[in-house]
N, C-alpha and C positions, 0 to 999 in steps of 0.2 A: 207704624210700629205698634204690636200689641204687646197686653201684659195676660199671662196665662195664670192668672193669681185672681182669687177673690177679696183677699184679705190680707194687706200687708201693713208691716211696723213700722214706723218711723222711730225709732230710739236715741233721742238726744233731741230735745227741740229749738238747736241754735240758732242763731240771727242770720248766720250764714249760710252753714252747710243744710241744717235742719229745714229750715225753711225752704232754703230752695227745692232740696226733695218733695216735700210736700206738696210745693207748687204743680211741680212735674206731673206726680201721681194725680191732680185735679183734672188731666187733659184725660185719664182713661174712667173704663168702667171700672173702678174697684173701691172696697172701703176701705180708710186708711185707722191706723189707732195711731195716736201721738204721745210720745211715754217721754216724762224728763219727770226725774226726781223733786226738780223746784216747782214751787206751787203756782198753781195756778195767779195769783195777784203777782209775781211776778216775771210774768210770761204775757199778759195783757195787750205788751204791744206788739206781738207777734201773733198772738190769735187775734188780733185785730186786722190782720190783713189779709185771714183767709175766715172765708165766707161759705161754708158750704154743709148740708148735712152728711155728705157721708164718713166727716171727719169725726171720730170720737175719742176727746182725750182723756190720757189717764195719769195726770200730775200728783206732782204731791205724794207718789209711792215708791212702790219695790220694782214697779217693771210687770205684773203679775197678769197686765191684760193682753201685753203682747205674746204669751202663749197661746193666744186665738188666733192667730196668724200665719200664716204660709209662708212668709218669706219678713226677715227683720234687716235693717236698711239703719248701719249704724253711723253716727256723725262720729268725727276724729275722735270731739273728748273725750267718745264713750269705751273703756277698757274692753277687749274682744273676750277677756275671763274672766268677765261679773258672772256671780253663781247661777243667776235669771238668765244668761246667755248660754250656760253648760246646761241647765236646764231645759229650755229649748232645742238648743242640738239633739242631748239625748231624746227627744221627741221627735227629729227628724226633722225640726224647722230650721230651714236654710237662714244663715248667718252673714251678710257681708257687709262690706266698707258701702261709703257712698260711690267712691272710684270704680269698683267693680261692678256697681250696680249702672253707672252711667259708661261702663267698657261695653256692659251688652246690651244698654240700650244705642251707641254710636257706631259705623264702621269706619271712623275716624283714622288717619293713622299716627301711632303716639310715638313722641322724643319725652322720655322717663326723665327725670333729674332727681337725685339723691344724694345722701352726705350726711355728715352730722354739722358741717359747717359749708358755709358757701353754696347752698341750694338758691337764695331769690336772686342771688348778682348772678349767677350762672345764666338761672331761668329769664332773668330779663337782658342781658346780653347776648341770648341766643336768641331772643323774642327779636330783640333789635337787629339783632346783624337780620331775620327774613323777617322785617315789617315789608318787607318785597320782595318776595320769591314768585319769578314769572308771575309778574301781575298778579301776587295772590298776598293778603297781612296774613299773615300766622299767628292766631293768638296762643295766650299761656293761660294758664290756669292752674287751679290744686288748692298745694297749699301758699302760693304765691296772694291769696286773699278771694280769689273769685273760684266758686263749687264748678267745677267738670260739669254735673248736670244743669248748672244754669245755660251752660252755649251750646249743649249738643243738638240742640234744635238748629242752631243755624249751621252745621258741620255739615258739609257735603260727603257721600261715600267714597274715602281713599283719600279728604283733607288732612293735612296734617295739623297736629294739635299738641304744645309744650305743655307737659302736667311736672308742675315740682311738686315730689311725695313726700311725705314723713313718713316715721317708723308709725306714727298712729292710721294712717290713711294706707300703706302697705300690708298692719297684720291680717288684715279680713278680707285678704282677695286669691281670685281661685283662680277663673278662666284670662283675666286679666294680661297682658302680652304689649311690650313695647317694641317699634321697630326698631327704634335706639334708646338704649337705657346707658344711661350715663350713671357714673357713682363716683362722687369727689374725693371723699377719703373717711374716712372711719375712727371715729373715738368712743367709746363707751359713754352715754348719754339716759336719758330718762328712765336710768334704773329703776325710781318710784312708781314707773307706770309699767313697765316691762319684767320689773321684779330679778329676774338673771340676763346677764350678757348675752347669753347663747339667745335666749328669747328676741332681744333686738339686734343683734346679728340675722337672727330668721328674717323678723319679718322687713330687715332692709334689703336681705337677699332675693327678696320675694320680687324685687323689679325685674329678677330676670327670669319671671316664673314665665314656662309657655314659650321664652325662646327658642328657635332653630338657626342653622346654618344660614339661614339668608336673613337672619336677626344681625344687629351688632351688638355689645358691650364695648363702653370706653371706661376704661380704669387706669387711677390712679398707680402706677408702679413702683411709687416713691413710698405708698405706704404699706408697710409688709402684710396687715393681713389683705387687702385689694390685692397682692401682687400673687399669693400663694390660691387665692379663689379662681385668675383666671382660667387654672387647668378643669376649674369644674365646672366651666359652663357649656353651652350647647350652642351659641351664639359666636360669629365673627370679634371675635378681643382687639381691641386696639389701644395699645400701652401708650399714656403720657408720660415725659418724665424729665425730673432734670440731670438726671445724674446716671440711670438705667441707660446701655449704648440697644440693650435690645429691645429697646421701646421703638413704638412707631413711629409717637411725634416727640420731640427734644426739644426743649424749650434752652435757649442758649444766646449768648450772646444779643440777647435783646431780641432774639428773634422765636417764633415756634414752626420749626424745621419739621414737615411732616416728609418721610423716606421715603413712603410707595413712590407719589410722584415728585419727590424732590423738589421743591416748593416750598415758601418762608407763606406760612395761614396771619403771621400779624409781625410788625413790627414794634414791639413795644417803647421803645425810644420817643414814638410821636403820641404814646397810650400813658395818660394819666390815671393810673392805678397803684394803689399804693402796697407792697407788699409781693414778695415771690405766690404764699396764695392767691392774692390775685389774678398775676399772669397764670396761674395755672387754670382757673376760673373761666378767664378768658382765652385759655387755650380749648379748653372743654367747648366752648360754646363755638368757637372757630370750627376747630375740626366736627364740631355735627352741621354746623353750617354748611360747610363743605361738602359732606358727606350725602343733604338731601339736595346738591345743587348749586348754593349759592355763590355769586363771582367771590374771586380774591378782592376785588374795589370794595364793593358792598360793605365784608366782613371787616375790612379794614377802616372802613368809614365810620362802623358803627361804634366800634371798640374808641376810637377816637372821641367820637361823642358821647360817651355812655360816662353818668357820676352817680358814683354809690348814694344808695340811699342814706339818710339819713341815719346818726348813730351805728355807721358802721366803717373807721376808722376815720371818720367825719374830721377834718380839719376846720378848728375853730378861729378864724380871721380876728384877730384884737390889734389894739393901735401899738402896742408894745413891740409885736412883731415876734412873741414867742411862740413855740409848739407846742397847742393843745388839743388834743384829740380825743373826740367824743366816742369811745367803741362800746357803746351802752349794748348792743346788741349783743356783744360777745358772753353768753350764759353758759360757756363750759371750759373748762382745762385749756383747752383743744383753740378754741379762738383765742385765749386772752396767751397764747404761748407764742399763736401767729402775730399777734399785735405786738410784742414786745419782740419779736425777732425781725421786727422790719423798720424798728427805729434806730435810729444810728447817733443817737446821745443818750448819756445818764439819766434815768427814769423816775419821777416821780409816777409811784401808780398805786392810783384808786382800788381797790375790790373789797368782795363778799357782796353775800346775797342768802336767799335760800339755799340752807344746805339739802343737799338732794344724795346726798353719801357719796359723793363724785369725787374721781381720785386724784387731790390735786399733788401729787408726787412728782409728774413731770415737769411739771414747774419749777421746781424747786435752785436746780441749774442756774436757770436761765433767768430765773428774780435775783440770786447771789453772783450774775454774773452783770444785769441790767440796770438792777434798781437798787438806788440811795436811798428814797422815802417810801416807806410802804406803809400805808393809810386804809384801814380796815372797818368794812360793818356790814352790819346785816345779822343773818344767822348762821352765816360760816366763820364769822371774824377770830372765835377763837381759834376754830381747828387751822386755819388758816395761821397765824399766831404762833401757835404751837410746833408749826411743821416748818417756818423758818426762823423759830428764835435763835438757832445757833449759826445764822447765816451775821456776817458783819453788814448788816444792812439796818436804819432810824424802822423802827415798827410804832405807829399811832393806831387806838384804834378810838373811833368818835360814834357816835350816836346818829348821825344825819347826813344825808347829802350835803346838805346845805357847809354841814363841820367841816368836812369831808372836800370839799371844793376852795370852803376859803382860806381853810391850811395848805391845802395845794397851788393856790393859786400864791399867796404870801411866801411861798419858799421857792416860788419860780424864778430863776434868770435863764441869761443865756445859751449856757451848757447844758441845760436840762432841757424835758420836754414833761409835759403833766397829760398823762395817759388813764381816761377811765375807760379801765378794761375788767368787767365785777369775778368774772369764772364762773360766776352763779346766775341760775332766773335776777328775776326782781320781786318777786312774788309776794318778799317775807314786807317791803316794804312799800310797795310802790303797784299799780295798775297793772306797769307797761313796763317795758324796758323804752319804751318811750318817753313817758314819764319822767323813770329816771335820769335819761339824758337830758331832757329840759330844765330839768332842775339843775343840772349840772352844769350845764350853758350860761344857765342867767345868773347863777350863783356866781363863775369862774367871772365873766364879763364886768361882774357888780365891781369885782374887787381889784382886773386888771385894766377895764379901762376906766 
């Protein structure tokens, strides 16, 4: 593989994505410039593990050196409308994501996964059911933690390769083309990065940029706007659904019923997932299993074995024997509405977080229909607050996780269950949404067992 470039950008010098591009670009002839806003001291331990003159960076600014450049080569967190990127186009320097830059260095062939929710259980449930397809592991990548361009080196031409994409790592791609592009469901998400809906509508639709007839799309049919896009794409559609009769595959009676060949893809009855999201999840991943080959045994095996990662509807094990469940992961409307619609007692629930102008309206229902104690923080807690004070529901709002946990954990019995589920990042308080579930773990533990 060559590169037809003398001079390319690296924009954004992350630990992850950043890096690994960099790395890649050291295997050819070219100079590379490395631009990230934060200074140089610290970035130290990332320019410590590359070694080379023809890198020259330019930290600490605006972006102004990467107009020397032929081609710029952005990481996620970098927004595709910084003015230093409109500026550049207008100049005719090519603009893309890391994904698109590592599509045309691979001939790989790609299963797309997307969503506003349920993108890594999807992606690693489908990774699992072909950890063996005809003697072959299929690996995942994206945004599941590991850069596209770190594996394309070992991708053989015509391997297949799982990429889970965000609306960040989708808006900057051109030639890019999946052979299955999946799309779980749709809620309005990272407004503050995308600015209008229409804009992250775009660039989600963007996975099914470059399909044809011998492409698929698998969509979601349960959610109205997935259901009304199928008419516009170029690609084989194959409708999920639970409740749609002209969907392909029917998720029902425990079972997911796909109709071409009339065949149950999983039993859920022997599948420990918690949540109709989830069977839907693990329907997605079934039927692309299916789709590039793999047995009914296999896929059925996997789904059996497969437990959610960490802080995402996490059942927390105490000696009391009550329900507590960690859904730190859940940072929008959209998750924390599937969390609470799949518990089947009275609710105590944790939220707030970073307010990101997210519309928490469709909540509204399903918290005056679920939850007794509603315990609030962060920097949504007022609007939050505010939007169900006239529900008959207890509203606390505390200062800390920590508050926050051992009032929930002190008003727990029986009948209830203590659900953190924020709606929000974690951003305004905490690292991670990691983070915040740990804390919320050892706090709840302290005080129940």
């Amino acid at each position: 593989m060559t590169l037809d470039y003398k001079k390319i950008a690296v924009l954004g010098f992350s630990p992850r994505t950043g890096l690994e591009v960099v790395k890649y670009l050291l295997n050819f002839d070219v100079n590379i410039i490395v631009s990230d806003a934060k200074p140089k001291t610290e970035l130290e331990d990332l320019i410590s593990q590359l070694d080379d003159e023809k890198i020259e960076y330019d930290l600490g600014s605006k972006g102004s050196k990467i107009l020397e450049s032929e081609l710029i080569i952005l990481s996620p967190g970098v927004p595709y409308d910084l003015e230093i990127l409109k500026k550049a186009r207008e100049q005719g320097i090519e603009t893309i994501s890391e994904i698109e830059f590592a599509f045309r260095q691979s001939k790989a062939e790609i299963i797309a996964v997307t969503g506003t929710n349920g993108k890594t259980t999807t992606t690693e449930l489908l990774a699992a059911m072909l950890f063996d397809l005809n003697g072959q592991k299929i690996k995942a990548a994206g945004n599941i933690g590991l850069p596209f361009i770190s594996i394309i080196k070992d991708l053989e031409e015509g391997e297949k390769v799982i990429l889970e994409l965000s609306s960040f790592q989708l808006e900057a791609v051109k030639d890019f083309k999946a052979k299955i592009a999946i799309y779980l469901n749709y809620s309005p998400d990272h407004l503050d990065r995308h600015q209008t809906e229409l804009n992250y509508k775009n660039a989600k639709k963007n996975i099914f940029s470059n399909q044809n007839s011998a492409d698929y799309a698998l969509l979601n049919f349960d959610d109205p706007y997935l259901y009304q896009l199928k008419d516009q794409l170029q690609s084989e559609v194959i409708g999920l659904s639970f409740k749609r009769k002209e969907a392909d595959l029917i998720i029902k009676n425990n079972q997911a019923y796909y109709k071409k060949d009339k065949i149950n893809l999983l039993d859920f009855s022997t599948i420990n997932l918690p949540g109709k999201h989830n069977q839907k999840n693990a329907a997605f991943a079934a039927l692309a299993a299916y789709t590039v080959g793999q047995s009914i045994e296999k896929i059925q095996q996997a789904a059996e074995n497969y437990k959610l990662q960490s802080h995402r509807m996490e059942i927390i094990n105490n000696s009391s024997g009550y329900l507590i469940v960690d859904d730190s992961k859940a940072t929008n409307p959209d998750s924390t509405l599937k969390a609470l619609s799949s518990l089947d007692k009275d609710i105590i629930l944790i939220a707030g977080g970073q307010d990101r102008n997210a519309d928490f309206s469709k909540l509204k229902q399903v918290v005056n229909d679920r939850v007794k104690i509603l315990i609030l923080l962060g920097e949504a807690a007022d609007k939050l607050a505010s939007l169900f004070k006239e529900n008959e529901i207890e509203i606390i709002k505390v200062k800390t996780m920590e508050a926050a946990a051992e009032l929930g954990a002190k008003r727990l019995r029986q009948d209830r269950a203590l659900l953190l589920s924020p709606a929000c990042p974690s951003w305004d308080m905490f690292s991670s949404y990691k983070e915040r579930g740990e804390i919320f773990r050892k706090t709840v533990l302290k005080y129940i067992d």
